[in-house]
N, C-alpha and C positions, 0 to 999 in steps of 0.2 A: 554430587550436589545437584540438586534442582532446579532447574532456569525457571525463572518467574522473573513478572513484571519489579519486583523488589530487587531481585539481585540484578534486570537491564539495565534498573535507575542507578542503582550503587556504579555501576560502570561506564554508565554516561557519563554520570557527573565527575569521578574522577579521568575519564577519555576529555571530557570536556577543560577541566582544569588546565590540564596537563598542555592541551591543544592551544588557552589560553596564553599560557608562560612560554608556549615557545611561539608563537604569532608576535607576541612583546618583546622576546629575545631575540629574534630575526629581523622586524621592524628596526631593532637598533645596532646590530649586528651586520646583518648581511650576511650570514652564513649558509653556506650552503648545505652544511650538516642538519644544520638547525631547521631549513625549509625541509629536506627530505623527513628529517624527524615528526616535523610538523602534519608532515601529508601523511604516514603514517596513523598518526592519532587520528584524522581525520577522516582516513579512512576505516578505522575500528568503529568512531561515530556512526559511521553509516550503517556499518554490521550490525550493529546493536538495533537500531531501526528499522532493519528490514528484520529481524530476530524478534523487534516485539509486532512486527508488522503479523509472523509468522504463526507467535505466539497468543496472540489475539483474533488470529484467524480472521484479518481484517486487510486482504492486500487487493490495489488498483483492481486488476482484473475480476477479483471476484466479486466485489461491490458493484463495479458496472455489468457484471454477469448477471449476477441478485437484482440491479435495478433494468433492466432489459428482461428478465422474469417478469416480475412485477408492470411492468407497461402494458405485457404481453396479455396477461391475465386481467385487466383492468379495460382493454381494449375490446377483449371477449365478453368480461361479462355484461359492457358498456352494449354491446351487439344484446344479448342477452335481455336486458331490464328493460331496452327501450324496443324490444320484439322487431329489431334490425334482422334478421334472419336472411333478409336478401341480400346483404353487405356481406355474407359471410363466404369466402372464397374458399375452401378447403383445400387446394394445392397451395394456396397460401399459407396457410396456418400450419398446414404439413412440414413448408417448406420453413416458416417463421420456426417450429418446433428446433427442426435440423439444426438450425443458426445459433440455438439455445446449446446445442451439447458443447461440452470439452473438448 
């Protein structure tokens, strides 16, 4: 089988469901079966979202990696366009580079 965004969603919504009826069953219950069951689903929930997080190639770190790229390059060519060339410190940017790897 294939993991795609279509079969995350199929298993959210039924992790979701599932997380529902026993949140409801426990509220009126008190079980303590029923809370560990519950945390269970809950934490499938979560797998699922860091799985489409995974699968969209879209996670914290590297969006603020991508967005610290981009400052970086926006700040250079800001040097650049307005013939700042005395602002430009090159152990800096050396070092600004560094900061940029994995």
């Amino acid at each position: 089988m294939i993991i795609n965004n279509k079969v995350l969603d199929k298993y959210q919504s039924e992790f979701e469901k599932k997380f529902h009826e026993l949140e409801s069953n426990y509220n009126s219950t008190g079980s303590l079966h029923t809370y560990n069951t519950m945390h269970k689903y809950d934490d499938l929930i979560q797998i699922i979202r860091l799985a489409r997080q995974q699968l969209n190639g879209r996670c914290h770190s590297c969006e603020r990696h991508d967005r610290n790229i981009d400052n970086a390059i926006k700040k250079y060519e800001m040097y650049q366009e307005t013939d700042m060339a005395e602002l430009e410190n090159y152990n800096e940017f050396i070092s600004e580079l560094r900061s940029l790897k994995f």
